[in-house]
PAKOLKE-195071 format. One record per residue (C-alpha): chain; residue number from 1; x, y, z. Coordinates in nm, 2 decimals. Last residue first. Layout:
N
dotor, bagu, u, v, w
A, NUM, X, Y, Z
...
REM end
This chain:
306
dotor, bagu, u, v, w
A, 306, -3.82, 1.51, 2.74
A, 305, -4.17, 1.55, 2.52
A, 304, -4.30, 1.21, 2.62
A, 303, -4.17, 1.01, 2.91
A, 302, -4.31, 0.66, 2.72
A, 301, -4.49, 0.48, 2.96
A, 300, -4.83, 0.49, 2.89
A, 299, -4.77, 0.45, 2.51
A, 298, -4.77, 0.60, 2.19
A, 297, -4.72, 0.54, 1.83
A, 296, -5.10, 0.55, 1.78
A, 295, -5.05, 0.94, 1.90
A, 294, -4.90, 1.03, 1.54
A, 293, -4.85, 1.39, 1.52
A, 292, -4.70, 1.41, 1.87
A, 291, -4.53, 1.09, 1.85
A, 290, -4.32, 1.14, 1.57
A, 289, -4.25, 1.51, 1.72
A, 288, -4.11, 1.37, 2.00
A, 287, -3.93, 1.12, 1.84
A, 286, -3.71, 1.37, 1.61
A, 285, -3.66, 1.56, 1.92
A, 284, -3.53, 1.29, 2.10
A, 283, -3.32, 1.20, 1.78
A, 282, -3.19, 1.58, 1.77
A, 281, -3.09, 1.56, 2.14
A, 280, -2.87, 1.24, 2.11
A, 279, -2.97, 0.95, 2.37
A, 278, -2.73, 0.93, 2.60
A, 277, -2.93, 0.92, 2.90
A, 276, -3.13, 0.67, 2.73
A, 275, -3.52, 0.66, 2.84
A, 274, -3.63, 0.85, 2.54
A, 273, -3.38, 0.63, 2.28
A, 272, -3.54, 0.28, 2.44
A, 271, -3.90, 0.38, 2.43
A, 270, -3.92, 0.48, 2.10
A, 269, -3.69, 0.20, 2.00
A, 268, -3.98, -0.06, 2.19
A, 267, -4.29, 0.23, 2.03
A, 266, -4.14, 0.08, 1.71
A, 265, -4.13, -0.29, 1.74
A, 264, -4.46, -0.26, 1.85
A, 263, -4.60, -0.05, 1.53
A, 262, -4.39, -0.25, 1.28
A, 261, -4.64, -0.38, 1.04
A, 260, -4.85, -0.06, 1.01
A, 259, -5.14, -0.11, 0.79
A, 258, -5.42, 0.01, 1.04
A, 257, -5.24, 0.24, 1.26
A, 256, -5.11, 0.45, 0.96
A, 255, -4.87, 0.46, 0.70
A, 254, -4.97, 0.63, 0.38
A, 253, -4.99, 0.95, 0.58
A, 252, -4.72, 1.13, 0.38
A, 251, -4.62, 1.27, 0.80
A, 250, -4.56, 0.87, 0.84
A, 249, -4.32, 0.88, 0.59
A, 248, -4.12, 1.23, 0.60
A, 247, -4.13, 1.12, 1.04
A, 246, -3.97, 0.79, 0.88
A, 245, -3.71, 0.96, 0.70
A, 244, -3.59, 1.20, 0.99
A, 243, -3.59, 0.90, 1.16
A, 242, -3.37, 0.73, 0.95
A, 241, -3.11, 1.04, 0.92
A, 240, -3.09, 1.05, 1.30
A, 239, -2.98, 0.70, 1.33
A, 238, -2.72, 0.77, 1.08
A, 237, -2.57, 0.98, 1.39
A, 236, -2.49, 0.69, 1.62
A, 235, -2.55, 0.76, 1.97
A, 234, -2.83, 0.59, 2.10
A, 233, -2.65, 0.26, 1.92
A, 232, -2.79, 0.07, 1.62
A, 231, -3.01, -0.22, 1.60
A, 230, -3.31, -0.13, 1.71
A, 229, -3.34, 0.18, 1.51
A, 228, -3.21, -0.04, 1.18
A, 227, -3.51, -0.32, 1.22
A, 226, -3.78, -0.06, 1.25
A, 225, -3.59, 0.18, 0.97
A, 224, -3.66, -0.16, 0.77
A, 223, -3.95, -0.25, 0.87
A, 222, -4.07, 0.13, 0.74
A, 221, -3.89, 0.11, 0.41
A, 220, -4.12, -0.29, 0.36
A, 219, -4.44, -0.10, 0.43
A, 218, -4.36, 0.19, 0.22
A, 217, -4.27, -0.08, -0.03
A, 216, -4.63, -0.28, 0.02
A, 215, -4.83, 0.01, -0.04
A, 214, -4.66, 0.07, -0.41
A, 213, -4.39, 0.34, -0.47
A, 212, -4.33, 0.56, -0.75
A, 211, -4.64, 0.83, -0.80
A, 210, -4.73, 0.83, -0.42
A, 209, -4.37, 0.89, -0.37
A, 208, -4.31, 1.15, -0.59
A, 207, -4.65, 1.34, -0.45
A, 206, -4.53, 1.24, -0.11
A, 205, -4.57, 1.60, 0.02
A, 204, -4.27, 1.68, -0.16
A, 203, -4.02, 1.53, 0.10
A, 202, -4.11, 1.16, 0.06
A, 201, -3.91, 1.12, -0.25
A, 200, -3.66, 1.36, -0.17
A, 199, -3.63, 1.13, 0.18
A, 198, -3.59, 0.85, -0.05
A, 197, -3.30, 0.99, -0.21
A, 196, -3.13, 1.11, 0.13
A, 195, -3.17, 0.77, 0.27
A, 194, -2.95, 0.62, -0.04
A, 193, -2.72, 0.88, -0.06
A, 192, -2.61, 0.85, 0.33
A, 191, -2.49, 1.16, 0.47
A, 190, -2.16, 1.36, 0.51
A, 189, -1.89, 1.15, 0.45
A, 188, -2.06, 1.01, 0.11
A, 187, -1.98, 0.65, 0.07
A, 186, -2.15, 0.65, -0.30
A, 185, -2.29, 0.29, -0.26
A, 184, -2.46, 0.36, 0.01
A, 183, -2.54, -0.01, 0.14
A, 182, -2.75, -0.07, 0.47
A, 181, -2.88, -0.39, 0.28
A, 180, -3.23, -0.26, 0.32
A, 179, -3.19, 0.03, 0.18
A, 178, -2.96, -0.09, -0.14
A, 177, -3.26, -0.33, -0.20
A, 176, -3.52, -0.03, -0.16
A, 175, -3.28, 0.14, -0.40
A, 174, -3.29, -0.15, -0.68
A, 173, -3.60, -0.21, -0.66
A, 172, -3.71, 0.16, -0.73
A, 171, -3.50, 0.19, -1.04
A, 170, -3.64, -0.19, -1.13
A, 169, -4.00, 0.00, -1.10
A, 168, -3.90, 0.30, -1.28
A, 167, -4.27, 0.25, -1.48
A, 166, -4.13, 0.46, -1.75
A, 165, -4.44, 0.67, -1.97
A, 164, -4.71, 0.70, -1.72
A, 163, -4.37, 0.81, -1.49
A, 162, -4.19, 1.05, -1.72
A, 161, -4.32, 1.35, -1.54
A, 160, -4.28, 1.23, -1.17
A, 159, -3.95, 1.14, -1.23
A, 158, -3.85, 1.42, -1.43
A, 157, -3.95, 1.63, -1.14
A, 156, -3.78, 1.40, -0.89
A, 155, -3.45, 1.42, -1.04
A, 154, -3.49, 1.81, -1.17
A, 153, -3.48, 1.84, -0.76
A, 152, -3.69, 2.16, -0.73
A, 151, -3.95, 2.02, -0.51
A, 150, -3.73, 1.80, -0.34
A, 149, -3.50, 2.07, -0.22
A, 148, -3.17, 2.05, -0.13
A, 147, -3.03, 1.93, -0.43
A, 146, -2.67, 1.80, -0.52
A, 145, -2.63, 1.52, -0.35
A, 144, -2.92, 1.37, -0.62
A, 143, -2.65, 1.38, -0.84
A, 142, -2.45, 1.14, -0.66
A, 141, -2.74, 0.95, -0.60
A, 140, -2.81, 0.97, -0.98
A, 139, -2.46, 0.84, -1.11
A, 138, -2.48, 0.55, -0.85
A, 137, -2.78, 0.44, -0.96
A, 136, -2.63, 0.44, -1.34
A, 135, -2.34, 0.25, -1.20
A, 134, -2.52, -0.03, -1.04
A, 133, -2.77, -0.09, -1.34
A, 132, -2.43, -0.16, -1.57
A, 131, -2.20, -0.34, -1.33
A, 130, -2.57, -0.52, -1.27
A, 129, -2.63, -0.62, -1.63
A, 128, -2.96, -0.78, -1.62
A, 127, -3.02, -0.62, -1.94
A, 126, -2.99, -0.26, -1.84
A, 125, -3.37, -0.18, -1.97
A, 124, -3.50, 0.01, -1.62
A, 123, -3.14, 0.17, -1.55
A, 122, -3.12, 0.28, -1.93
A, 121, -3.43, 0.41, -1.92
A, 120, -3.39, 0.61, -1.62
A, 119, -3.09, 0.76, -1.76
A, 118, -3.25, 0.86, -2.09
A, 117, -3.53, 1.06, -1.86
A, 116, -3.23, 1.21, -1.70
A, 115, -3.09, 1.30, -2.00
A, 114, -3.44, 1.45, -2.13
A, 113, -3.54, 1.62, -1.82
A, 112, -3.23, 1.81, -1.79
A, 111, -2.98, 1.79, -1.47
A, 110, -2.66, 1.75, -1.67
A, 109, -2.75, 1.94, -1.96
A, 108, -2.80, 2.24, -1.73
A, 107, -2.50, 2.18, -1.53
A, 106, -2.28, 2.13, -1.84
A, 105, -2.40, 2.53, -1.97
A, 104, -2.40, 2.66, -1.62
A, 103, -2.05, 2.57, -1.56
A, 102, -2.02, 2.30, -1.30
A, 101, -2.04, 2.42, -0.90
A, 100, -1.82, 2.19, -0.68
A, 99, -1.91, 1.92, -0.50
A, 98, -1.63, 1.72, -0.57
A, 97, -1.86, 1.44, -0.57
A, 96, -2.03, 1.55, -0.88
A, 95, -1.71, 1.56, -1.06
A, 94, -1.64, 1.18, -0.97
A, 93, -1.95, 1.06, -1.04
A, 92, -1.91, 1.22, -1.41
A, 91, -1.60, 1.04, -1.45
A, 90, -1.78, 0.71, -1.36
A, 89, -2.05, 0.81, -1.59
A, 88, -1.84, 0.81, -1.88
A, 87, -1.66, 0.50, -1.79
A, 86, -2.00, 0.29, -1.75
A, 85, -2.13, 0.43, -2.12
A, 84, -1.78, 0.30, -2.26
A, 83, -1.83, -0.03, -2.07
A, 82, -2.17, -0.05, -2.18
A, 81, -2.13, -0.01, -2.58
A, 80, -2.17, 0.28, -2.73
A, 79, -2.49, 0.25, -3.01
A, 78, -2.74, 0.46, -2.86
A, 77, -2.54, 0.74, -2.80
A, 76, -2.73, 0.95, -2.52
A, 75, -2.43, 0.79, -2.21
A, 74, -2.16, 0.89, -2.49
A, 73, -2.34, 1.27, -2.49
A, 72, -2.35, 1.31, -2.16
A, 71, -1.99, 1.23, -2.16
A, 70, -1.90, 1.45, -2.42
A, 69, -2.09, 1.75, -2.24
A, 68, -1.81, 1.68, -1.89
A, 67, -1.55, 1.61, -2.17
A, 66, -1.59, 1.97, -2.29
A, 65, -1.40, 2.11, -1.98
A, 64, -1.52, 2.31, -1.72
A, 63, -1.54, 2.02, -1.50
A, 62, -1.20, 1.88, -1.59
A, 61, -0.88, 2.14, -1.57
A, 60, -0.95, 2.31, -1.21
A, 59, -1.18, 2.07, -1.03
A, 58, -1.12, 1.75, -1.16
A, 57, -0.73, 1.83, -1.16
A, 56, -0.73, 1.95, -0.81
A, 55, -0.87, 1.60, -0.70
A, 54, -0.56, 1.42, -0.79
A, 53, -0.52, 1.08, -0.78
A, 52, -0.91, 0.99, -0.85
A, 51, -0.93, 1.27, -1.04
A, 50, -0.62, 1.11, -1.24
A, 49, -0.77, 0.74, -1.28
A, 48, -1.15, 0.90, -1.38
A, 47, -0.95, 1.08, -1.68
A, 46, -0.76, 0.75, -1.80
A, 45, -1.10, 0.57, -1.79
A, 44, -1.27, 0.86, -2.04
A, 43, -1.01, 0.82, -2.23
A, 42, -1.04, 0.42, -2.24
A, 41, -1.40, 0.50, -2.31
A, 40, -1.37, 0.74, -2.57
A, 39, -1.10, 0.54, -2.75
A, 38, -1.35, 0.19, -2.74
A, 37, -1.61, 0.43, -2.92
A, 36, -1.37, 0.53, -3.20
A, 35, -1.17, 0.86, -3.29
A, 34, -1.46, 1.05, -3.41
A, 33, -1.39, 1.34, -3.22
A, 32, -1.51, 1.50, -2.89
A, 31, -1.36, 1.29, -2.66
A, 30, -1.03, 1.33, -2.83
A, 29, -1.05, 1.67, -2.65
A, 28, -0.97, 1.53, -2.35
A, 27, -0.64, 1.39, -2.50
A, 26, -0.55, 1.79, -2.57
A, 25, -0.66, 1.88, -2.22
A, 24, -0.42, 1.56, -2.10
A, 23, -0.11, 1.76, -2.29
A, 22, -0.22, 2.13, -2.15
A, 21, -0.18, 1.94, -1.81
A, 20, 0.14, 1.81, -1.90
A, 19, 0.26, 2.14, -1.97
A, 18, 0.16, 2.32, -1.65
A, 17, 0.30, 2.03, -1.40
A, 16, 0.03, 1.98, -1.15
A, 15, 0.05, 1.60, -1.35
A, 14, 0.35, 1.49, -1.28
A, 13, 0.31, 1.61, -0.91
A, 12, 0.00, 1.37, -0.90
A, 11, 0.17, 1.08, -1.04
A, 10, 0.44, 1.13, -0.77
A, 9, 0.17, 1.11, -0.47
A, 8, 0.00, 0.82, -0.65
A, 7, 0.35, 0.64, -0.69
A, 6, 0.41, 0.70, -0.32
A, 5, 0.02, 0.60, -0.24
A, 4, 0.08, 0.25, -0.47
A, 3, 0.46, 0.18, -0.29
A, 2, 0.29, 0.25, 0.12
A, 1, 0.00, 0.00, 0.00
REM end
């Protein structure tokens, strides 16, 4: 490990150098000719390797480069093959995780409703390829880091727009599987991309949800958050983020005392995190104002509103 970071370190010095990086913006612009699919990709590879090296080059010689449209444009081409599709998006992933601002040209191709409706499609008709499926997800919770607000989260509009024409089931599938297996496939520091999705979905008033999800998968989310309070500590701060998801839930109203699977299992957590001395103040909160809107949650011997 010590020999990869050293030639890692080096590599990245190489490539700070001025006229080496007016070399790789030449090979960048290969991208945009008609050198051959397989070229693209294996650009598009090379690329991916040196953001990964060297974040500074993403930011300061890649996102405001053509690629980023070239990309968009391999992932539209009909007749690429997958791996050069799954090497354009992985570059992409890796400029949306830098988190910083792409021109406003690339940003609005990026988040319009006709890309995103050709990404959808691609996730729902991957074949049974699941390099293929994964990658695509991944692409859109990275994305989806990117908004704060469901209601203007091009995401969830297009969503909602091309949904009598793209069922999105294996889309939803696909996350609700990633849910349950507590995997974020994006390993973002600073929340969980797979929560944060579904709580876009649930944050417009449900109208995304209502138009995605079936009875039974708000059932199955809810077991799951059930199974996930009782299994983490009081003081684990992912435990915060599925609450905060199940108050989006249960506030939807789709939920209730009557088709609730987990109500027990539930008011036991409640319980648990109220009476724990430990017990972080935003989760108490959280719980608080579960139980106030939703007094079927409650019992005798909760200590409500401490």
């Amino acid at each position: 490990q010590a020999h990869v970071n050293l030639k890692c370190t080096l590599l990245a010095k190489v490539i700070q150098q001025k006229d080496v990086r007016l070399l790789l913006g030449d090979l960048m612009n290969l991208t945009g000719m008609n050198v051959g699919l397989e070229v693209h990709g294996t650009i598009c590879n090379i690329v991916h390797l040196l953001c990964q090296i060297d974040r500074d080059f993403a930011v300061s010689n890649v996102i405001d480069h053509p690629i980023v449209s070239n990309c968009l444009r391999i992932i539209q081409t009909s007749d690429n093959t997958k791996s050069t599709v799954i090497s354009a998006l992985f570059l992409l992933i890796d400029l949306l995780l830098t988190n910083e601002p792409f021109p406003v040209h690339s940003y609005g191709q990026i988040s319009n409703c006709v890309f995103l409706k050709s990404i959808f499609e691609l996730v729902e008709n991957n074949d049974d390829d699941e390099e293929f499926a994964l990658t695509l997800i991944k692409f859109l919770l990275s994305l989806n880091l990117r908004f704060d607000t469901p209601r203007e989260n091009p995401i969830m509009l297009t969503l909602v727009a091309v949904n009598e024409q793209i069922s999105c089931r294996e889309l939803m599938e696909r996350l609700i599987l990633l849910f349950n297996r507590g995997v974020d496939p994006i390993e973002c520091r600073t929340m969980n991309s797979v929560i944060k999705f579904f709580k876009d979905l649930f944050g417009d008033q449900a109208t995304t949800s209502d138009a995605l999800l079936f009875d039974s998968d708000r059932r199955l989310i809810v077991e799951i958050i059930s199974r996930e309070l009782a299994d983490r500590s009081f003081t684990d701060e992912t435990t915060t983020e599925y609450l905060s998801l199940l108050e989006l839930i249960l506030r939807s109203r789709s939920i209730t005392v009557d088709n609730c699977t987990r109500t027990e299992d539930l008011q036991t957590s409640f319980r648990a995190h109220l009476y724990a001395e430990n017990c972080l103040k935003e989760n108490r909160l959280l719980i608080n104002d579960i139980l106030r809107q939703h007094n079927w949650l409650t019992t005798n011997d909760m200590p409500f509103y401490l």
